[in-house]
C-alpha positions, 0 to 999 in steps of 0.5 A, spaced: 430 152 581 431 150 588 430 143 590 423 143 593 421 146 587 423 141 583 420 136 588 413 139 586 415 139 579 417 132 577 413 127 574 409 121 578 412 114 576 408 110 571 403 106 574 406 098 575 402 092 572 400 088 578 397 081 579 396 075 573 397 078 565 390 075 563 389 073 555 385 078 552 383 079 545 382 086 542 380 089 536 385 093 532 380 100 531 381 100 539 385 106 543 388 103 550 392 108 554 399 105 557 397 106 564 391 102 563 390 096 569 389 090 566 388 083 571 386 078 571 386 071 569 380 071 565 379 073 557 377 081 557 375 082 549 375 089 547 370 090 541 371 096 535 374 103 536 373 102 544 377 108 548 380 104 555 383 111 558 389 112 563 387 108 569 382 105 568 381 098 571 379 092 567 380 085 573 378 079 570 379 076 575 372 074 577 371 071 570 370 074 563 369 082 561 366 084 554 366 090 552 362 092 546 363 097 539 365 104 539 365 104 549 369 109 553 371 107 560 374 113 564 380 114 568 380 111 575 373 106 573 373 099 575 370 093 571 370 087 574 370 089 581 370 084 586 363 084 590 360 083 597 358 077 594 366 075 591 362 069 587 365 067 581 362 067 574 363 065 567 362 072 565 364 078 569 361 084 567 358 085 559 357 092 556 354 093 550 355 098 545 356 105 545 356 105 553 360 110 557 363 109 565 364 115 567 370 117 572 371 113 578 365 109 577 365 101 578 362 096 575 362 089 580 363 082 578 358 076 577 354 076 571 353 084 570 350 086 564 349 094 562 346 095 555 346 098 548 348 105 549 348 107 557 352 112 560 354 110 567 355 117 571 362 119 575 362 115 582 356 111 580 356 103 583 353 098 580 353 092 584 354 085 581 348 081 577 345 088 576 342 088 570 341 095 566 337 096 559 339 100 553 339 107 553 339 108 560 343 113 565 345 112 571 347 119 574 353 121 578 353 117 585 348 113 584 348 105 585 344 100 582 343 095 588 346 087 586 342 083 583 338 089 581 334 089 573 334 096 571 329 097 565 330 100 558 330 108 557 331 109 565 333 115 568 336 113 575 338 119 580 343 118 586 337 120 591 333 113 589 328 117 583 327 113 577 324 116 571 323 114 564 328 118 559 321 119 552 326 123 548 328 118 543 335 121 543 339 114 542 341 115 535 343 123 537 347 120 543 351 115 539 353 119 534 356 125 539 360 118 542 363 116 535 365 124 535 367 123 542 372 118 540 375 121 535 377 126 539 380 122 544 383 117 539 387 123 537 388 126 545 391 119 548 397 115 546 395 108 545 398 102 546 395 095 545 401 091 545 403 092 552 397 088 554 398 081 549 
């Protein structure tokens, strides 16, 4: 093998932890993949059978992020990120249950709030103080404006149309998550002491 072929071939260096370790208290049921980025100085609080995947950000710098039962948070999403506004709150960010943010999405800092159940689309935005409702889904690349109140069972499109979502699929929904994660428990190495 010559050596720009194994240049092409080789692993990328572990990716390092930077910034204060901030305190955290995790459920013993959840799944946190080594290359998670934990900051912060505030508590970040993982409820039962969460999945964290490989580099996704959690910053509690901002204030406290509470993440609810049985939520995936996909690689390279943000939680916590620090907004135009870059005020700081008691609590960040809070999700509920059974919510899913998806690839690259961000979540800012300062009292945000994302209900039971909703799925944050790849790449979408969510500007601090917004508050989503329950079963809602906000579609890939959308933004949800600072400040912004989202009700129940909305469907948010990245082109600024709105619908209510009738089909009172939530308890279907939940169930595919609770399967979802199992699948995921098994695919990512988890290790919880790293971060406590």
């Amino acid at each position: 093998m010559s050596s720009s072929s194994s240049k092409r071939h080789s692993i990328l260096p572990p990716i390092s932890q930077s910034g204060p370790k901030p305190p955290v208290q995790f459920s013993s049921s959840i799944t946190i993949a080594d290359s998670a980025l934990l900051t912060g100085s505030n508590p970040i609080l993982i409820s039962s059978e969460s999945v964290i995947h490989p580099r996704a950000r959690l910053d509690s710098l901002s204030g406290r992020i509470t993440i609810g039962r049985r939520c995936i948070i996909h690689e390279r999403s943000t939680l916590g990120a620090v907004g135009t506004s870059g005020r700081i709150t008691d609590k960040a960010v809070a999700l509920g249950d059974y919510v899913t943010v998806e690839v690259g999405a961000s979540i800012e800092a300062g009292d945000t709030v994302i209900g039971d159940g909703t799925t944050i689309g790849v790449g979408a935005k969510v500007g601090a103080g917004a508050v989503v409702g329950r079963n809602c889904t906000i579609t890939a690349r959308s933004e949800i404006k600072a400040g912004e109140v989202v009700e129940d069972n909305v469907v948010v499109y990245s082109n600024g149309m709105r619908r209510v979502d009738r089909r009172g699929v939530a308890e279907l929904r939940n169930k595919g998550q609770a399967r979802q994660i199992g699948v995921l428990r098994m695919m990512i190495p988890s290790n919880p002491a790293k971060f406590q």
